[in-house]
C-alpha positions as CSV (number, residue, x, y, z in Angstrom):
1,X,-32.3,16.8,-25.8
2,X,-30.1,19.7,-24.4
3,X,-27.9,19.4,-21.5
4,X,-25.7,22.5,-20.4
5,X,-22.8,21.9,-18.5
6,X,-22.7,25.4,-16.4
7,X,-20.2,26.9,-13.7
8,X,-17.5,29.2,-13.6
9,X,-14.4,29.8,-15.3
10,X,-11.7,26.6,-13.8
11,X,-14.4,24.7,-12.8
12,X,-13.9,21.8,-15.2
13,X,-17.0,22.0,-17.5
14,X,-14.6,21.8,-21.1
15,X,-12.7,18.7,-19.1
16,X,-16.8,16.8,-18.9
17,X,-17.3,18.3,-22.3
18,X,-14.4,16.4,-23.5
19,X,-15.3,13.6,-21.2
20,X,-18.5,13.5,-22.9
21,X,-17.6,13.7,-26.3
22,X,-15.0,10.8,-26.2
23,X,-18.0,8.9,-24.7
24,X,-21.0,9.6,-27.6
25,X,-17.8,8.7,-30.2
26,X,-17.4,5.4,-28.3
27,X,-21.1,4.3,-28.2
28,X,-22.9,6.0,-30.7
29,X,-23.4,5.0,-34.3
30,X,-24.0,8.7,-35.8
31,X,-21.5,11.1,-36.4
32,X,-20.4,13.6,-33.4
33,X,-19.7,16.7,-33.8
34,X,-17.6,19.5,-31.6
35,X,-17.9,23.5,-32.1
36,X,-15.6,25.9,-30.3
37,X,-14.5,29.3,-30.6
38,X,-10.9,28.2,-31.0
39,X,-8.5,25.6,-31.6
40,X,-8.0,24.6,-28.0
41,X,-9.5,21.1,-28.1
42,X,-7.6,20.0,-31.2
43,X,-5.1,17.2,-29.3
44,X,-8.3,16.9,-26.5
45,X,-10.8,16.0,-29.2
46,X,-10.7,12.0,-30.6
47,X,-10.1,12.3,-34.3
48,X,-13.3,10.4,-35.0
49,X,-15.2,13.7,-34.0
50,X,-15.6,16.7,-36.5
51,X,-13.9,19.7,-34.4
52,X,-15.0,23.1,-35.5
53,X,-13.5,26.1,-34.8
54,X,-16.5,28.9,-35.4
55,X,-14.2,31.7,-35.6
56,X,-13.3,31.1,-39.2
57,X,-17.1,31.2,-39.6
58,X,-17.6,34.8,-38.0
59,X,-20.6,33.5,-35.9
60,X,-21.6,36.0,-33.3
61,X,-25.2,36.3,-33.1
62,X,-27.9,33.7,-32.2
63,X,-29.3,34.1,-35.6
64,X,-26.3,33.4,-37.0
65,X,-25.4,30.1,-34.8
66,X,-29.3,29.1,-35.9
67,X,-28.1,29.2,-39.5
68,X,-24.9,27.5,-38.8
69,X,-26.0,24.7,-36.9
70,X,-29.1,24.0,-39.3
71,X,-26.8,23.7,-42.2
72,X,-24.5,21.7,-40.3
73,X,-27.3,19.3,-39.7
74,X,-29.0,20.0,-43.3
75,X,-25.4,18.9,-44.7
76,X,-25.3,15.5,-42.8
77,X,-28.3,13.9,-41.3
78,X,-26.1,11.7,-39.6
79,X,-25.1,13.6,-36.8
80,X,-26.4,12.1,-33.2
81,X,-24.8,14.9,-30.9
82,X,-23.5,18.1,-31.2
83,X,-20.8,20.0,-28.4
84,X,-20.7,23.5,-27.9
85,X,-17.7,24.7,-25.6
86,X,-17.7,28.0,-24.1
87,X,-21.1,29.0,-25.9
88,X,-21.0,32.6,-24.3
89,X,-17.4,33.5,-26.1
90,X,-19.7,32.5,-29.5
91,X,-22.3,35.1,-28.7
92,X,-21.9,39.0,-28.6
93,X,-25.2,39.2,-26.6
94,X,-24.4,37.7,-23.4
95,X,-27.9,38.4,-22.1
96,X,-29.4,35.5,-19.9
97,X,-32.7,35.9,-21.3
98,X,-31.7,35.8,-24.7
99,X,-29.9,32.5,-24.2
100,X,-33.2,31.0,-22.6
101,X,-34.9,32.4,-26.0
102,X,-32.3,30.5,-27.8
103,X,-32.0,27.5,-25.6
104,X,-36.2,27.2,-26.3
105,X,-35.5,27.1,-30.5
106,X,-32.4,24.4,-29.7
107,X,-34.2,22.6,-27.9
108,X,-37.6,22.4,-30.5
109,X,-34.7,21.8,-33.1
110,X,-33.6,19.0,-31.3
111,X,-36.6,16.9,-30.5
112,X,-37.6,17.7,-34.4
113,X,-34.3,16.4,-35.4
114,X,-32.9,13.9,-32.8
115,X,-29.9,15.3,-32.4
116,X,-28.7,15.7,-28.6
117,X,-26.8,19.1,-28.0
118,X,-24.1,19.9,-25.3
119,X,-23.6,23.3,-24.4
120,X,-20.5,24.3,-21.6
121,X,-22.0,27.6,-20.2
122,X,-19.2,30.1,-18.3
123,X,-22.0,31.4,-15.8
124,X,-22.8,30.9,-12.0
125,X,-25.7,28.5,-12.1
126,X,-27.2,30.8,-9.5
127,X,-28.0,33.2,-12.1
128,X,-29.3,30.7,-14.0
129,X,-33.4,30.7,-14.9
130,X,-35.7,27.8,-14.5
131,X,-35.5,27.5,-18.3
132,X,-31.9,26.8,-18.3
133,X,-32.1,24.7,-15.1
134,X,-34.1,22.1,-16.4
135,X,-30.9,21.2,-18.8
136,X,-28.2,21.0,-16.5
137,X,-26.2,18.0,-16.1
């Protein structure tokens, strides 16, 4: 399952992210899993959670994030959920068609691998296609 958290910038969608994380370390049995650009959530994140910062990865294409987030998984099949904050600052290609394409592979990923993804989108939801409407919280 995919569920994107979307709005504009101060709108609170990092403050649910972190909401939501705290929650899926408190009832889940898996492992949970947090990716951000940088280390902003370090003292927001519980420490029971794996916090990533992707810029020491150099990820910056959808490819790339495909690669990183199948190894992630392909390194420990016990992740239940992964969190993506501010997916858009990840991404050089800020193209909303190209994160529907995206969203589409993440979202075959997930159902093949039963791993629920959480994506904080910077965007006005208006501008938003029916592909990424059907995951918003």
């Amino acid at each position: 399952m995919v569920k994107i958290i979307m709005g504009l910038k101060g709108s609170g969608k990092t403050k649910k992210l972190v909401e939501m994380v705290c929650e899926a370390v408190d009832l889940e049995h898996g492992d949970v899993v947090c990716i951000e650009k940088d280390k902003k959530l370090t003292y927001d994140i519980p420490y029971r959670a794996r916090l990533i910062d992707a810029g020491e990865y150099g990820i910056c294409s959808y490819e790339l994030l495909k690669g990183f987030l199948s190894g992630l998984h392909a390194g420990n099949y016990d992740i239940t959920h992964i969190f993506i904050d501010n997916f858009l600052k990840l991404v050089s290609d800020k193209d909303m068609n190209d994160v529907e394409v995206f969203l589409d592979w993440l979202d075959a990923f997930s159902e093949r691998e039963k791993v629920e993804f959480v994506i904080s989108l910077s965007a006005d939801q208006s501008s938003a296609g029916e592909r990424i409407k059907k995951h918003l919280v």
